[in-house]
C-alpha positions in Angstrom: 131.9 106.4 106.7 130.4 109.8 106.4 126.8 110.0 104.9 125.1 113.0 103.8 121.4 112.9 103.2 118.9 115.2 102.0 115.6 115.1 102.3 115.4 113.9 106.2 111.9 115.6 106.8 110.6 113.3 104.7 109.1 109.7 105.2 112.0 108.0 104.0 114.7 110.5 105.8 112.8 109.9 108.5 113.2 106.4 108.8 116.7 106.7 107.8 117.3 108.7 111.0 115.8 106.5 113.1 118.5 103.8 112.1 121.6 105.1 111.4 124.2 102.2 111.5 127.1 101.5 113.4 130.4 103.5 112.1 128.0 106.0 109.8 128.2 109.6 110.8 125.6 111.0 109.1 125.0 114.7 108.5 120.8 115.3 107.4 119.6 118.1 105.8 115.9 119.4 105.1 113.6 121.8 104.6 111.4 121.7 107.8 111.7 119.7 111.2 112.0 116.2 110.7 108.8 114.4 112.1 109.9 111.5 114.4 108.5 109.8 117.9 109.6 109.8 121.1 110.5 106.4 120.4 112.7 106.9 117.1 116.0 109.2 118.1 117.8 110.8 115.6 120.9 109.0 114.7 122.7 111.8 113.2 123.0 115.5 112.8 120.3 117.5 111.4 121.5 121.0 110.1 119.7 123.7 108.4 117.5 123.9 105.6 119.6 124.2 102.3 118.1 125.1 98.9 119.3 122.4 97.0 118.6 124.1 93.8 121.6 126.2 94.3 124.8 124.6 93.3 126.9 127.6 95.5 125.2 126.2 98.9 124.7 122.6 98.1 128.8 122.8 97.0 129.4 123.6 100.5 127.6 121.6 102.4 128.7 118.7 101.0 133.4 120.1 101.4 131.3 121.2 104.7 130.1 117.4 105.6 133.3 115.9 104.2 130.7 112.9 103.0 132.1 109.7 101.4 128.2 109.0 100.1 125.0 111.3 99.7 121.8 109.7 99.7 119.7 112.2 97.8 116.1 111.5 99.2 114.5 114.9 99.3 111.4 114.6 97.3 108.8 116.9 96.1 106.0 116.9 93.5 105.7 121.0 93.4 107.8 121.9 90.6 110.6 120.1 87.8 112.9 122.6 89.2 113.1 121.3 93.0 113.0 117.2 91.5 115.5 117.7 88.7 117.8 121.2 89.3 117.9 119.9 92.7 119.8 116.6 91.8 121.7 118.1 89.3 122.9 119.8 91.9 123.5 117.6 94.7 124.9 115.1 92.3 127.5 117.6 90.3 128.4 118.5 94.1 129.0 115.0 95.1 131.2 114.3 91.8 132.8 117.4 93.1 134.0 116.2 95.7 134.4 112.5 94.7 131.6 110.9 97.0 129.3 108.3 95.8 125.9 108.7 95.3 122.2 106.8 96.4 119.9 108.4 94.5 115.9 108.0 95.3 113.5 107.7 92.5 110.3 105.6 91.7 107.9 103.7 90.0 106.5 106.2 88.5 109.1 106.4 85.8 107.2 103.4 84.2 103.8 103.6 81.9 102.0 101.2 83.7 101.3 99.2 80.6 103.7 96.5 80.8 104.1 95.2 84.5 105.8 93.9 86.1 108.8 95.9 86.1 112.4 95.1 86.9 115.6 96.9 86.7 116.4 96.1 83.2 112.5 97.4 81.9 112.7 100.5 79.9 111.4 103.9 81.6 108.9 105.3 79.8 106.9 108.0 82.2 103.3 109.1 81.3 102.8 112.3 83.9 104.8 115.2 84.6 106.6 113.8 87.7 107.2 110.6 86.1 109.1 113.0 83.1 110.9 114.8 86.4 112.0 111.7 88.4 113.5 109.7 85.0 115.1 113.5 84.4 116.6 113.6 87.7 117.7 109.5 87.2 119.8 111.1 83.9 120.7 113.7 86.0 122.0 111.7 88.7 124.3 109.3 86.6 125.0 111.9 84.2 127.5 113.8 87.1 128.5 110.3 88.7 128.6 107.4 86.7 128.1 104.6 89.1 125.4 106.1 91.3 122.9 104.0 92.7 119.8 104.8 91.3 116.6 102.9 93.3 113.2 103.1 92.5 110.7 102.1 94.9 106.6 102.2 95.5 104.5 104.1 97.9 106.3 104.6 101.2 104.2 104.2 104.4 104.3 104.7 107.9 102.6 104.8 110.7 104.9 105.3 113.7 105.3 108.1 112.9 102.5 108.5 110.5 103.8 109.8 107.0 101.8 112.8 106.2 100.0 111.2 103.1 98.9 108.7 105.7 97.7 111.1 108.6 96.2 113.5 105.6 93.8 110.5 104.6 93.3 109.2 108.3 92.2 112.8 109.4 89.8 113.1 106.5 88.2 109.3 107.2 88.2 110.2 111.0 86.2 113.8 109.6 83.8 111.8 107.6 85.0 113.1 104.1 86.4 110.2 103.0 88.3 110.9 99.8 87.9 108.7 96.5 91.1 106.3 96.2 91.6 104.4 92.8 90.9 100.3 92.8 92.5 99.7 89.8 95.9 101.7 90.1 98.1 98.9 91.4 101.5 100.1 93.6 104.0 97.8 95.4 104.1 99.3 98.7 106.7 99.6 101.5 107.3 100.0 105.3 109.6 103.0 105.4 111.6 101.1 108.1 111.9 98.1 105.4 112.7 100.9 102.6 115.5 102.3 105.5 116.9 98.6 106.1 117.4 98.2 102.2 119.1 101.7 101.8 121.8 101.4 104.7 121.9 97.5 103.5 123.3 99.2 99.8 125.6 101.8 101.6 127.0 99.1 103.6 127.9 97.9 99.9 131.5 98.4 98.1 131.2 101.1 96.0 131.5 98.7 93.0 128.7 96.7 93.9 126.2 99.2 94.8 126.2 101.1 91.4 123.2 101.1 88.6 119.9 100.6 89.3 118.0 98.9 92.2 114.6 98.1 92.7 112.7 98.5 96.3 109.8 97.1 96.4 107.4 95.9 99.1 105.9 92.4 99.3 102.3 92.7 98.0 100.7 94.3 95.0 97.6 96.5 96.1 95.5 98.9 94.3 95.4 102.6 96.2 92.0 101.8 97.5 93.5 98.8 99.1 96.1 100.8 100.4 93.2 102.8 102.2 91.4 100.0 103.4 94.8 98.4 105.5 95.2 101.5 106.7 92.1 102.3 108.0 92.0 99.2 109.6 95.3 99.5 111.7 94.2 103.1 112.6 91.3 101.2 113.7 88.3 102.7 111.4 85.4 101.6 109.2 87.0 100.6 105.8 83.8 100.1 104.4 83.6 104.0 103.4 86.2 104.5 101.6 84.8 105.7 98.0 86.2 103.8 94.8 87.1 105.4 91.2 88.4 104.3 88.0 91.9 105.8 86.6 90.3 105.5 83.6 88.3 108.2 84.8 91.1 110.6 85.6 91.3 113.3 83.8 95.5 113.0 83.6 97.1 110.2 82.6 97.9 107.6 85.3 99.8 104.7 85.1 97.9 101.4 85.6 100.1 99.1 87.4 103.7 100.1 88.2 104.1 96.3 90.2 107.7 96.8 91.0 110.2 93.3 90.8 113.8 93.2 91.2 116.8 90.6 89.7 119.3 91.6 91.9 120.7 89.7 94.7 118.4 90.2 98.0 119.9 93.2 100.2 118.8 92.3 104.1 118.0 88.6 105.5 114.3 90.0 106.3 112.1 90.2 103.4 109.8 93.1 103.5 106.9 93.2 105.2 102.9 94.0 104.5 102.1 97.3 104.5 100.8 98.9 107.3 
């Protein structure tokens, strides 16, 4: 099978690269060098960076690739244009060309309100990327009616670190710790459990891996939770990591976005705790 995927600079690319399965041949795109180990070889092709907001370039790449799939998991919080033009690009391309489509989204399309969610719980975003991931959902299925959509947590590594990790590691190691929420309640992942689940769905017929999927991790932990593992396996104090409220945010912020899923388990490993 040939795989396109986008986004491979990224957490989740990442750890899709460092596990490419047997009889994939996978052709990665992104915007900057992927970041990987010594210990993590790529498994595919990484090409140059393509603006995905431009259906002329994004059109090519994928007749370029000649892909059977895409897994659309370029991600970015800058702008609605580079979340939801973006996939309505890369998904009119791969309708183009008749390829099926995995599609990355998240919790985030959910108010927070009325946890825990499943795949069957009605979006109902309360923040501007929450409006642009549910967008780029409609977007996605909108050009290729049984695309996988899946919607996962906070994604974490640390080998090698993702860069919201080492941002928040270098500022504890600096002593400004930074303030992290303890009552905004995610379900975190590995990004090599994430990667097992994603090639575990492409490994699917095409029939059975359409609609929506949920991703979660194992646990339910508030971001200041989050911190305090992390700090931990980095091998720092905890004990400094400053609390807050959401209530105190000035932006709304979804409360708990505890991800569940009905559908039938994808790998015989369940997740694992995060970090």
């Amino acid at each position: 099978m040939k795989v396109l995927l986008t986004g491979a600079a990224g957490v989740v690319g990442t750890a899709l690269l460092a596990s490419v399965p047997h009889g994939v041949q996978l052709t990665a795109t992104a915007r900057s060098t992927p970041v990987r180990s010594g210990d993590q070889p790529t498994g595919g092709d990484v090409i140059g960076p393509v603006e995905l907001t431009d259906p002329v370039q994004v059109d090519r790449l994928v007749e370029r690739t000649g892909a059977d799939l895409v897994v659309h998991a370029a991600a970015s919080m800058r702008s609605r244009s580079d979340v939801v033009e973006a996939t309505h690009c890369v998904a009119g391309a791969a309708a183009s060309a008749g390829a099926a489509l995995v599609h990355l989204s998240t919790d985030t399309v959910f108010d927070g309100e009325h946890p825990p969610y499943s795949e069957s719980s009605t979006p109902a975003p309360v923040n501007d990327y929450g409006h642009w991931k549910l967008d780029a959902e409609l977007a996605a299925r909108g050009a290729v009616h049984d695309a996988t959509i899946t919607r996962t947590s906070l994604v974490v590594s640390l080998h090698p670190p993702d860069r919201t990790s080492a941002a928040f590691l270098d500022a504890m190691r600096a002593g400004a710790p930074p303030t992290m929420f303890d009552d905004e309640l995610r379900s975190p992942i590995r990004a090599d459990d994430l990667a097992a689940r994603l090639w575990a769905l492409v490994a699917l017929d095409r029939a059975q891996r359409g609609g929506v999927w949920h991703l979660p991790g194992p646990e339910v932990l508030s971001r200041h939770g989050l911190a305090v593992r992390l700090c931990r396996a980095a091998g720092l104090d905890a004990g400094g990591v400053p609390r807050a409220s959401v209530r105190d945010h000035p932006s709304p912020r979804p409360r708990d976005l505890t991800l569940v899923s009905s559908r039938p388990t994808l790998v015989d490993a369940p997740p694992r705790p995060v970090p």
